[in-house]
N, C-alpha and C positions, 0 to 999 in steps of 0.2 A: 799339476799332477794330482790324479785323485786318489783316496786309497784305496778306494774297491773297485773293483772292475767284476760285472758280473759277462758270464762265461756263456756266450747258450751256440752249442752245437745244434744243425738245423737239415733238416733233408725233405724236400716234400713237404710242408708244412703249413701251406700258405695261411689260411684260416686261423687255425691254431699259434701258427706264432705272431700274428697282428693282436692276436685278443693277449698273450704272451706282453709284449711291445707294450700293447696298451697300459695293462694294468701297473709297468714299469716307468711308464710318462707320468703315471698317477702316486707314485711315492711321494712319502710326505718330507722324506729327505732325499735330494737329489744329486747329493755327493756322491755321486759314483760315475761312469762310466761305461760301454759296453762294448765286447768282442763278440761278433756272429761268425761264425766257422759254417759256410754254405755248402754242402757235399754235395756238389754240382747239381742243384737240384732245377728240374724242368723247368723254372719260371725263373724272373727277375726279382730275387729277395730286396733290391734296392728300390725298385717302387714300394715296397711297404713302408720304408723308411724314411720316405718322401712323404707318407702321409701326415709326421708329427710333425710337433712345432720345428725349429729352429734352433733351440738350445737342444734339444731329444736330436734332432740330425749330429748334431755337431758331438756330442758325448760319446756317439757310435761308429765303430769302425766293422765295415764286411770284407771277410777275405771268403773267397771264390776258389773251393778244390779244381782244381783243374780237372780231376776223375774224382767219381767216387771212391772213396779210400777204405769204406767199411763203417759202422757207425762206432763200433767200439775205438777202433783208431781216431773218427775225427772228435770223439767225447774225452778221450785220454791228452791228445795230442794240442787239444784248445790253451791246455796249461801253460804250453811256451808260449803261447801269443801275450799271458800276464806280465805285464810292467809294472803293477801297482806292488804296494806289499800285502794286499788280500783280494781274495777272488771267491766269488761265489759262481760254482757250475750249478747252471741251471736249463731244465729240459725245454726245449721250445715247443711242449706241449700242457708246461705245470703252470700256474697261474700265482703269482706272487701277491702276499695281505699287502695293502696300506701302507702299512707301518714297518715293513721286512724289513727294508733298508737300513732305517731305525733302529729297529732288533738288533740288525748285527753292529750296529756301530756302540752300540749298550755293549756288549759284549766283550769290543777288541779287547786286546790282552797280551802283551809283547813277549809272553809266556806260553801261550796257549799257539797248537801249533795248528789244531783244527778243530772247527764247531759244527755240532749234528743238533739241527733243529727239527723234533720229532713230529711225526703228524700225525701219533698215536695218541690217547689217553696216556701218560704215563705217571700221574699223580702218587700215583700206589707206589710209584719209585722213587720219583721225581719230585723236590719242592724248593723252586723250580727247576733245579740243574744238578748236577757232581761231575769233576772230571776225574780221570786216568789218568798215572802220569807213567804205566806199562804195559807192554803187551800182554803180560801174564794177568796184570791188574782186569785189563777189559775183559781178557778171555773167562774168566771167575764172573766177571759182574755179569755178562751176559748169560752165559751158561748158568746162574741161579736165577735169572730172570725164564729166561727159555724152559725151565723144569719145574719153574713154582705149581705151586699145586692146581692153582688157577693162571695158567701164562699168558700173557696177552697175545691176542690172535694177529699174526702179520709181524711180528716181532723183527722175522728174519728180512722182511719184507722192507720194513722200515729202514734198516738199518742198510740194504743195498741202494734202497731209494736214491737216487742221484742228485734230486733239487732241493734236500736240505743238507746239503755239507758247505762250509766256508773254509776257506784253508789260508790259512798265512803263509805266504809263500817265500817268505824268508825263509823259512823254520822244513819246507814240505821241496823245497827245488829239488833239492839234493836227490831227491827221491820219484822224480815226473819223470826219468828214465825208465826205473823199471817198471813204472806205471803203466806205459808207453808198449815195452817188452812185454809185459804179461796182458795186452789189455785184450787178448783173445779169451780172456777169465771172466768175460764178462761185470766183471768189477771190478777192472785197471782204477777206477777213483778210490779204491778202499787203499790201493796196496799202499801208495805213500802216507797214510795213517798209522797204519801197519806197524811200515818200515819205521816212521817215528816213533814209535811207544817203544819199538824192541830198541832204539838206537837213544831212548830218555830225553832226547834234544827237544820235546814240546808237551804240555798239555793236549788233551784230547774233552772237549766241553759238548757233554752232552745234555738236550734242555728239553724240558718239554713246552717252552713257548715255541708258536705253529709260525714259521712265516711263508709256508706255501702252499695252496689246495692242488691237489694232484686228480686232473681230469681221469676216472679211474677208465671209461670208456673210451679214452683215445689209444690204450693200448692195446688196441684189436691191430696196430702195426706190427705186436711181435711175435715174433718164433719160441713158444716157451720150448720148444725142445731143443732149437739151437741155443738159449739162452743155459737151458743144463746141460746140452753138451760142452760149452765152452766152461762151464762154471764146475765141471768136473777137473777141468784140468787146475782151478785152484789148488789141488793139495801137491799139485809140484811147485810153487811159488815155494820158495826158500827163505825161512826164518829160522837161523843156525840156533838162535840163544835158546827156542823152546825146546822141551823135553816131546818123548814120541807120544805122550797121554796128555800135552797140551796141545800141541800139532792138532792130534784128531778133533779133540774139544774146540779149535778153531773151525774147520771142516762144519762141524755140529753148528756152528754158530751161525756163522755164513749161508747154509745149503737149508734150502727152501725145507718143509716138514715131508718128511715123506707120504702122507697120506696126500697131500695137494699135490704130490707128484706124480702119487697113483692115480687121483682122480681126474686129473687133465689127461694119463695116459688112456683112461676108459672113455672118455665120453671126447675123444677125438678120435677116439678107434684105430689106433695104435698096431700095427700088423710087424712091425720091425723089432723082432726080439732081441736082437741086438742095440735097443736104446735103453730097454732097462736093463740087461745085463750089465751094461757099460758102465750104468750109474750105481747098482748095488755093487761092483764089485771095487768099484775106484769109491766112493763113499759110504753107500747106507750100511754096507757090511760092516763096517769099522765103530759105526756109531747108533746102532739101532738093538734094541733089547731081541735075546734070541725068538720072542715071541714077535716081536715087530717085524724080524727078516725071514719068519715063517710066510708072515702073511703077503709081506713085498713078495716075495720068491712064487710062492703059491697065486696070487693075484698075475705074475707075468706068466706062469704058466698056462692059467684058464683063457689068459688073452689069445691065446695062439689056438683057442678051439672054439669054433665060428658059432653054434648054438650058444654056447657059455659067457662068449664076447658079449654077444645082443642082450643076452638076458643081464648080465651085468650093467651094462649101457641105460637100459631102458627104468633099471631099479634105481641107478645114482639119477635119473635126470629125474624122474620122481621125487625123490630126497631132496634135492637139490631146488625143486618147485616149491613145495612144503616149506624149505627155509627159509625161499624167498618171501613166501607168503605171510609167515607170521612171520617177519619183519616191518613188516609195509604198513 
């Protein structure tokens, strides 16, 4: 019996989860094990797994959805497949260091109920780690993070990120129900975190050692607007213990920056005013400066008038060229 078992939900993947596979044959520690959750995807995931040695077959088990079930359902639902008492979910499109393995076994902690390995800079925080032992604890440490006067860019991004969490699944079972029930929230992996810190029964280890590069071009598979329609519905997820000015400040935490919300909503040319309504009025209303929901309010307005649209469109992709430029 091993004690990790890493987790990787898969759909369509072929490519991407063999270079996946690989770089996980290549750990320097090889105590672990692995569950593949296949949402019926068009090819035979079992030929890939045929390609590694013999001890990498054998560590691996695939189970085959019978339909596709949704991705959020089969990334929430991989959790009951855990036997071991830690599990790492991991995307079948992230690529895992060397040493990952390693990392997290540095780490266990028969107190710690989940660990977040960041794939930010977080030094200026971070040396190398702190945990949480409350909801209310994170909701502070994040939200001073999120409003420093220089805040790290992607912050909220990191922290939705799916293939740096470990979760001790002693500590986190109790809780892969309503993981399960809310995972149309597009972050069904945070809520049993969540639900620990508000319930005290675990540590919460956040680190700024990297154990996973995140291919950022494979995510030309998602939906960011089904990803904030669903991630709207977070603020009905139930955390009885917080106050109604902690609630929102979680909302704040969680929900992408508005200005990256507006600007995917321009330069995808956006004709459905009912997608940002949806979203200022279930979130950004609650937690944006009256001068911030001037401009969200006033930007979905101009969207709905066709000369205003273009010229807005053509001015961020502009901006957005220039960026890239002096970066490079």
């Amino acid at each position: 019996m091993y004690d990790l078992t890493v987790l990787i939900p898969t759909y369509n993947r072929k490519e991407r989860l063999t270079q996946t596979l690989d770089c996980l044959s290549k750990q320097t520690n090889r105590n672990f094990q692995i569950v593949i959750t296949d949402n019926c995807s068009d090819y035979d995931v079992s030929e890939l797994i045929q390609l590694f040695d013999e001890d990498f077959r054998l560590r691996t088990k695939l189970i085959r959805r019978p339909y596709n079930i949704g991705s959020s359902a089969n990334i929430t639902m991989i959790l009951l497949e855990c036997e071991s008492k830690w599990a790492w979910l991991l995307g079948d499109d992230d690529y895992p260091l060397p040493e990952a393995v390693e990392t997290i076994y540095r780490n266990m902690d028969d107190n710690i109920g989940a660990m977040h390995f960041s794939v930010l800079d977080m030094q200026r925080y971070l040396s190398p780690d702190c945990k949480v032992n409350t909801l209310d604890d994170f909701i502070d440490l994040y939200h001073s993070w999120l409003h420093d006067k220089h805040p790290i860019v992607n912050l909220q991004g990191d922290l939705i990120f799916m293939s740096n969490k470990v979760y001790n699944m002693d500590i986190v079972r109790p809780y892969v129900g309503m993981s399960i029930e809310y995972s149309y929230s597009k972050i069904g992996q945070l809520i049993p975190i969540f639900r620990m810190l508000e319930e005290q029964t675990g540590e919460f280890l956040i680190s700024d050692v990297e154990i996973v590069k995140s291919l950022i071009a494979a995510n030309d598979h998602w939906n960011i607007q089904k990803i904030l329609y669903g991630m709207t519905s977070f603020t009905y997820v139930p955390f009885p213990s917080l106050s109604k000015r902690q609630r929102i400040r979680l909302n704040d935490v969680v929900m992408f920056k508005y200005t990256y919300v507006m600007k995917n909503y321009i330069l995808d040319g956006q004709k459905n005013w009912q997608y940002t309504d949806t979203l200022y009025h279930t979130i950004y209303k609650r937690i944006l400066s009256p001068f911030s929901r001037l401009v969200f309010s006033s930007v979905a307005v101009c969207m709905q008038i066709g000369p205003l649209k273009n010229l807005m469109r053509k001015l961020l992709i502009k901006i957005e060229e220039r960026r890239k430029a002096k970066h490079e």
